[in-house]
N, C-alpha and C positions, 0 to 999 in steps of 0.2 A: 505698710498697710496690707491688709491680709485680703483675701477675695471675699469671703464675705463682708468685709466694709463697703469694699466697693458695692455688691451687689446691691446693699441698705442704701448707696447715692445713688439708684437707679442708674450703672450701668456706666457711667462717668465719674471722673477724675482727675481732677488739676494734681499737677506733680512739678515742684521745682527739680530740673534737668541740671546735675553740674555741670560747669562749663568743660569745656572736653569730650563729654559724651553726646555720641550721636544719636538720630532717634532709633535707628535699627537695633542699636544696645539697649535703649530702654527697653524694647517692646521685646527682647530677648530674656530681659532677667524679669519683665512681668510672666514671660512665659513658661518660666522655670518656678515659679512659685503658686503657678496654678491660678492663674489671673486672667486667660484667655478663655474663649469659650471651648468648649467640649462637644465632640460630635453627638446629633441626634443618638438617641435610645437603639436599644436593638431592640428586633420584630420585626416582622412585616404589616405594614399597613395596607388597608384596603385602599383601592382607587375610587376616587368619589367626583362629582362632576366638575372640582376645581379645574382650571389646567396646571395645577402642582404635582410634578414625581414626586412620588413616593418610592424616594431612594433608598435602599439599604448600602451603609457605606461599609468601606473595608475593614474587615476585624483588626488588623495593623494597620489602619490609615489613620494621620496624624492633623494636625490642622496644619492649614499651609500658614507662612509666615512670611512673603514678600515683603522685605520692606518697603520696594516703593509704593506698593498697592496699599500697604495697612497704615504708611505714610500720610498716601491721597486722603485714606479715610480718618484718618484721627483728625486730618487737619493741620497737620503741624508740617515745619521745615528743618531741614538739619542748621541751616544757621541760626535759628532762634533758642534752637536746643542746647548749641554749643556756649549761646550769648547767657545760657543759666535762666532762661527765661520762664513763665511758668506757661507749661501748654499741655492742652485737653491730651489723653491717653483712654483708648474706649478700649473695650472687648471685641471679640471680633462680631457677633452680632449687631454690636453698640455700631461696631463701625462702620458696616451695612446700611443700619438704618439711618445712621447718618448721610451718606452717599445716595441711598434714594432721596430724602426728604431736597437735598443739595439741589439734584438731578429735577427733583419734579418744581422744586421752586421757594423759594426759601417763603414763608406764608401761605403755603396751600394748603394744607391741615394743620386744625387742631385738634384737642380731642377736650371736648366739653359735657358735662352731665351727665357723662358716662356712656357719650356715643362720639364717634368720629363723625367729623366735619369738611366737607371740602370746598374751596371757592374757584370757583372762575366766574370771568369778565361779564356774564352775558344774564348769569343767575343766581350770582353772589353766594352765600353760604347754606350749603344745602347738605344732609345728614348722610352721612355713608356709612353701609353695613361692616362688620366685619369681615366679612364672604367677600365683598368688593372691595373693601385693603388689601386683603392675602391677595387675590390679584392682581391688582397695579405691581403689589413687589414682585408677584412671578416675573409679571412681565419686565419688572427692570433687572431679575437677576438672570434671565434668558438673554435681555439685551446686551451688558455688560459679560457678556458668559459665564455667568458664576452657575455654581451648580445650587438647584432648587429641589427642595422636601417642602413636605407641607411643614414639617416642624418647625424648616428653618424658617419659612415665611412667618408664620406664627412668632418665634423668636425677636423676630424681626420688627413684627408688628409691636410686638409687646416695647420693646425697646425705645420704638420709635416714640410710644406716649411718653417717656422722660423729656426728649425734645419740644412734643406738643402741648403738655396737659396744661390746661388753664385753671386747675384746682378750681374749678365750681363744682356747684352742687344745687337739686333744685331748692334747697331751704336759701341758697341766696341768689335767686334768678333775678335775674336783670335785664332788658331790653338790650343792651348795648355796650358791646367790651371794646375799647382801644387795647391795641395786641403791640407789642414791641416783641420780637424775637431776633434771637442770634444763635444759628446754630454751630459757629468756630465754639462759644464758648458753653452750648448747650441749654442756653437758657428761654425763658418764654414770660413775658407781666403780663398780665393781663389788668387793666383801669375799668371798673363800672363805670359808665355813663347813664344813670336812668333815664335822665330826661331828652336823651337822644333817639329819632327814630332813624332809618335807613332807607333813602328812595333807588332807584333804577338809579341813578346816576351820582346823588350829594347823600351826605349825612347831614341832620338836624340837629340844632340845640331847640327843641318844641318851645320852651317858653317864650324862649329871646326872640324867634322867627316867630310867634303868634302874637307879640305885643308892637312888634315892627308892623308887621302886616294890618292889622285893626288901628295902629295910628297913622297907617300910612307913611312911615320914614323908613329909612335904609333899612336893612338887614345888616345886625352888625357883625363883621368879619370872621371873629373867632366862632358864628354860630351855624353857620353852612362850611362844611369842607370837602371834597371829592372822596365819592366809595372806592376804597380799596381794600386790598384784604387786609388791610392794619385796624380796620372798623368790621367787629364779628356784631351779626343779631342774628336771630333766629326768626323774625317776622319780618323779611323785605317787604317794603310798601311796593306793589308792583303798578308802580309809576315813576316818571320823571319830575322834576323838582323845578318849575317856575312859576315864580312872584306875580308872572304878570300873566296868566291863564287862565281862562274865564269857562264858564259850566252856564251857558243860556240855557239847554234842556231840561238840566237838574233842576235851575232854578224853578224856571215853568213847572216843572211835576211839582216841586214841594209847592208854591204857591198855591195850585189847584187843590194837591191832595190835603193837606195839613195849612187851609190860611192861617190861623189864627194861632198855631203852637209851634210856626216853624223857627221862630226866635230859639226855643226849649230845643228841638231838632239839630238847629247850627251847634249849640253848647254841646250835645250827648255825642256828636261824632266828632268833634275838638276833644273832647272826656277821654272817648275812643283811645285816642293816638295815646296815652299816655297811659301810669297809673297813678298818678295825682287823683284821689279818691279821698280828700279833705273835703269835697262837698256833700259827701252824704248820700248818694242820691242813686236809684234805680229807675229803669225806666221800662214803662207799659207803652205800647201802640195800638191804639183801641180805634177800635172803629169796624164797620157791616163788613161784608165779604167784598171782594170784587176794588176794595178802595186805596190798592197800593202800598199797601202793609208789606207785604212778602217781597216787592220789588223794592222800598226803601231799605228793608235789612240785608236782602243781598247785597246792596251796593256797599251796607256797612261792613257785611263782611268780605267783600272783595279789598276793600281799602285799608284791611287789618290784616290782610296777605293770610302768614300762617300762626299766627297768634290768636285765634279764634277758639273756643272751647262751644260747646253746647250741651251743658246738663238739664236737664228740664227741674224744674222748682220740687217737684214730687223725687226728685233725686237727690235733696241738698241733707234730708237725714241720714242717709245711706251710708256704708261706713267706708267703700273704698271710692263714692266717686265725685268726693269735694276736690280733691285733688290738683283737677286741673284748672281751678278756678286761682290758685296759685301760680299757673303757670303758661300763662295766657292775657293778653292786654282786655279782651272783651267776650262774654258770654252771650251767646244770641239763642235765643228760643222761638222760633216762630209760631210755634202754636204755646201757650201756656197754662201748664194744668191746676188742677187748683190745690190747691194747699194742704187740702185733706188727703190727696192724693199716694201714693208709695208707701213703701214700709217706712218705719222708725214710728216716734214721735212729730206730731204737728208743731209744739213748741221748741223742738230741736230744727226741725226746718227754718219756720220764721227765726231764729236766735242765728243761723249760719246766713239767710238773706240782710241780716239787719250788718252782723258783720261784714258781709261781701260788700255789701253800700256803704260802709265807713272804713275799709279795708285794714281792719281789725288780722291780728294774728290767734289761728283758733289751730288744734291740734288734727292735724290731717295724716293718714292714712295710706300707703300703696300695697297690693298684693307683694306678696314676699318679702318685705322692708317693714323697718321700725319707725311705728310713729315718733312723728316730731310736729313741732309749733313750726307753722308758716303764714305769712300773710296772705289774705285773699285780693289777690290786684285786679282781676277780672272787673271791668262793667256789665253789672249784669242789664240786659234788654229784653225784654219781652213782648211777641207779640199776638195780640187776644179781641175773637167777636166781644167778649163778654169781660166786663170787669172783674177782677179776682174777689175773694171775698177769705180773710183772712180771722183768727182767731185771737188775733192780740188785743187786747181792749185797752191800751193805753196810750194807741193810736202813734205808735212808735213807728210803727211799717209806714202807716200811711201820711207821717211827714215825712219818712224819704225819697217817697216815689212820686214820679213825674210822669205824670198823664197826658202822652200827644193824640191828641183828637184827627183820627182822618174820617173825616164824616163823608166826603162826596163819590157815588161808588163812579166808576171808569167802565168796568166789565161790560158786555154788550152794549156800550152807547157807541155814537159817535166819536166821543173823544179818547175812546179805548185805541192805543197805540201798540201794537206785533212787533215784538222784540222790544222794547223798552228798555230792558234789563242791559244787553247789548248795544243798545244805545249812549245808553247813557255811562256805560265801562270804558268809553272813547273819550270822554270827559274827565276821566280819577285826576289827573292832574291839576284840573282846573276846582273839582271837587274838594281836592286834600286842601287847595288854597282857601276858601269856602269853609273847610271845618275847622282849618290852622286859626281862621277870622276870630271864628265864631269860641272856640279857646282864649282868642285874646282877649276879647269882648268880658269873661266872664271873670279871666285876672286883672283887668284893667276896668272895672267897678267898683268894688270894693265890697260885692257883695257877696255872704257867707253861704248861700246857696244859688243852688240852678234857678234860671227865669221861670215861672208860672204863669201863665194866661188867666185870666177870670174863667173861661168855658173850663180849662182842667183844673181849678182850684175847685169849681162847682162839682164837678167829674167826680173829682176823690170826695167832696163830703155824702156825694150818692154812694159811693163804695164803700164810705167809712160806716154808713146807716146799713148798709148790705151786710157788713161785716159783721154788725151789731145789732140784732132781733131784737133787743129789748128800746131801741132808739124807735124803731117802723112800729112794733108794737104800742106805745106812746103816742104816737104819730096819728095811724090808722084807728087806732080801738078806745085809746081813752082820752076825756075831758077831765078839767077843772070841777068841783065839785062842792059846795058849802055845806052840806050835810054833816052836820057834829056828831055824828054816830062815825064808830070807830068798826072798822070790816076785818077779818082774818087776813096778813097776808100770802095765805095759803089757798085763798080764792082769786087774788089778783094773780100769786104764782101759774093755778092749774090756767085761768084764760089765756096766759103768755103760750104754757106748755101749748095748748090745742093749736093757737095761730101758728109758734112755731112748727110741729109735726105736721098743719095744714099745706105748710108754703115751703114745704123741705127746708127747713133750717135747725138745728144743732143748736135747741137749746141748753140754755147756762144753765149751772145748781141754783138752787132756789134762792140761799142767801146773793151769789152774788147777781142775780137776777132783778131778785125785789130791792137791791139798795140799787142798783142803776136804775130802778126806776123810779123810786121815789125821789134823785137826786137831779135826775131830767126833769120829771113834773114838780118839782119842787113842794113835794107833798109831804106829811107828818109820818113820823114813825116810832111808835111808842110800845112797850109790852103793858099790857092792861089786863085787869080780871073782870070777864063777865059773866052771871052764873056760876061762878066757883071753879072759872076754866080762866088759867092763865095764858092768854098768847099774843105773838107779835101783832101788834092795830097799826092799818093804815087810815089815814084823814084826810077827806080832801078830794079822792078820786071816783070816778066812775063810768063803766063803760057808755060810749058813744049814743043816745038814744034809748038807756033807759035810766030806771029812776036810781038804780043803785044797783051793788052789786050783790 
């Protein structure tokens, strides 16, 4: 095999050893065939704030070849070698990076998405720079006294991703990888789990621990297991994980703030934890100022750790920033704008929210990169003084969304509580149990969507009239009519136009204006000649208080 083969297996090399040869001959005739690494470039480089020398090595200096050093690092022993056995043979950077990764701990990095990852005990898997790799290895190749460039680190680094890489990509994010690694023989699996989250102390199977929990029976075994670095996520739940932890505060505030839709509440932060988004469903927090809106969504998004995105709705036409609604368990908005809002199109907005509620795959976008189709996993959540008012008329938006009503304001009363938010973050434990419930609750029904209250079924049919001027116009301006004279309806059109431009509303074109309302009033509509003029006749209607139109 030639060096560049090797180089195409990233830097590693299974080789059957005859039996008779030791390892120090192997690694003698790979040496001789140009299979080892080669000293850094010549030049001189600038010193930059690393603490890597920037060495210039000797114009006749050669690579060192110790065998028992390049031994340690390949990994191999001379009786296995002799026994004809098959054993890993690196390069000498290979074999480097090997000896750090060894040294720092076999599952301390991987490298995912196209970033470096690192864990320990205290804060589980947290993202590291490039700039903060090259220095961990200075400092093991200072420790171990090897001589350190920035080249070599970089070499180093680079090599080391054959032992870590988890071959993702964001087109296939997932919540939760089981990692199996071996670095004797260089390899790394990584297993999806989706429907796994990750707390301060266990990993979850969501479903099985949310249908246990709401019946009240065991948690069954294979669905809780201890965090270690053999379970990567990228959203630690920054809590600990018990069955039997209770949230009297929280309860109290949702009671107070939300009676009547905190059923809808339990389900949308059970929805949270996962991205199970077969229900369909988005969700608005409406209600006056002062009423605990801003302090329920923080707690959602403390509870969703770092898997949290925030695009505001006036940003969902935009072309690079659907993005991370792929790659993120929930989208929180705390204020949200209206629809008509941002660049693009308004029907390209509403078409990516109806997606992101059915978590549909639509073609997304990054600077620098090539679009690709990804799923939107994101819950989106919004929260608003004022109900949205939207432009779809087929009332598609407004069955997926789920309207929680916080009607009682808190702010300057008595029952306004200083630090709340801090409060109640002393509880996440007892919390995540409460929304794990309220999860089970919704798969152990059988129903095909989120709970609705009477008060937010009534909520959206005001929002769906809001949305739709020629419903209020109907409503507000015209009755029933028995007059058999036939009217233009280009005179019923202009009264809509005036109410609409009266009450800021964005009226419809005219045909599809006048057939929404002659299908609401259940009124006649015929083309007819009168006077030698042909035009559309409406029957039947006329404004509120006079004789006709």
């Amino acid at each position: 095999m030639h060096a560049k083969d090797l180089e195409n297996n990233q830097n590693r090399l299974f080789v059957e050893v005859p039996a008779g040869m030791d390892t120090a001959e192997v690694l003698e005739v790979f040496s001789r065939i140009g299979m080892t690494d080669q000293k850094a470039g010549k030049g001189n480089r600038k010193r930059n704030a690393d603490p890597v020398e920037n060495e210039k090595p000797e114009a006749n200096e050669k690579p060192a070849m110790k065998e028992t050093a390049q031994d340690e690092k390949s990994g191999t022993d001379e009786k296995s070698a002799r026994d004809g056995k098959l054993v890993p043979v690196f390069t000498q950077e290979a074999g480097k990076a090997y000896d750090f990764l060894r040294r720092a701990g076999e599952g301390r990095f991987v490298y995912h998405c196209g970033s470096w990852w690192s864990f320990d005990e205290k804060n589980g898997w947290k993202a590291v720079s490039d700039r903060d790799m090259n220095f961990q290895i200075a400092v093991h190749l200072r420790t171990v006294k090897d001589k350190c460039t920035e080249k070599t680190a970089q070499d180093i680094l680079f090599s080391a991703n054959s032992f870590c890489n988890l071959h993702t990509s964001e087109a296939t994010f997932e919540q939760t990888y089981f990692i199996e690694q071996d670095l004797e023989k260089g390899e790394i699996r990584a297993e999806h789990r989706p429907g796994w989250i990750v707390c301060e102390d266990k990993a979850l199977d969501v479903k099985k621990t949310a249908k246990a929990l709401f019946l009240g029976e065991g948690i069954p075994e294979d669905a809780v297991i201890p965090r270690t670095s053999k379970v990567f996520t990228q959203g630690l739940v920054p809590c600990s994980f018990d069955p039997d932890a209770k949230c009297p505060e929280w309860e109290n505030f949702v009671a107070q703030a939300c009676p009547q839709d905190w059923p809808t509440l339990q389900e949308m932060f059970g929805l949270s934890l996962t991205c199970d988004r077969s229900f369909n469903a988005f969700f608005v927090i409406h209600g006056p100022s002062g009423t605990g809106k801003s302090t329920c969504l923080n707690i959602l998004q403390k509870l969703n750790g770092g898997t949290v995105s925030q695009v505001s709705l006036g940003r969902f036409g935009e072309r690079f920033f659907i993005w991370p609604l792929t790659q993120n368990r929930v989208n929180i908005v705390h204020d949200m704008d209206s629809i008509y809002e941002g660049d693009g199109s308004v029907s390209l907005r509403e078409a990516v929210l109806k997606s992101a509620a059915s978590g549909e795959s639509i073609e997304v976008e990054r600077k620098h990169r090539q679009a690709q189709r990804e799923y939107l996993r994101a819950l989106c959540v919004f929260g608003t003084n004022q109900l949205p008012r939207f432009a779809d008329k087929s009332n598609a938006i407004c069955q997926r969304m789920r309207i929680i009503e916080f009607p009682n304001p808190f702010r300057d009363t008595e029952k306004q509580i200083r630090n709340l938010t801090g409060i109640l973050e002393t509880e996440l434990s007892g919390i995540l149990v409460w929304a794990l419930k309220g999860y089970g609750e919704l798969l152990c029904s059988g129903r095909n969507a989120v709970w609705e209250s009477e008060s937010s079924g009534n909520a959206k049919i005001d929002a769906i009239k809001d949305s739709r001027p020629e419903i209020l116009f109907c409503d507000e301006m015209l009755e029933k009519n028995d007059f058999p004279k036939w009217i233009p309806s280009l005179n019923i059109y202009k009264a809509y136009e005036k109410y609409c431009l009266e009450r800021g509303y964005k009226p419809a074109g005219m045909s599809k204006a006048v057939t929404a309302i002659v299908e609401y009033m259940q009124a006649e509509k015929k083309r007819v000649t009168f006077s030698g003029k042909t035009f559309m006749g409406i029957r039947g209607l006329k404004l509120i208080g006079e004789e006709e139109f």
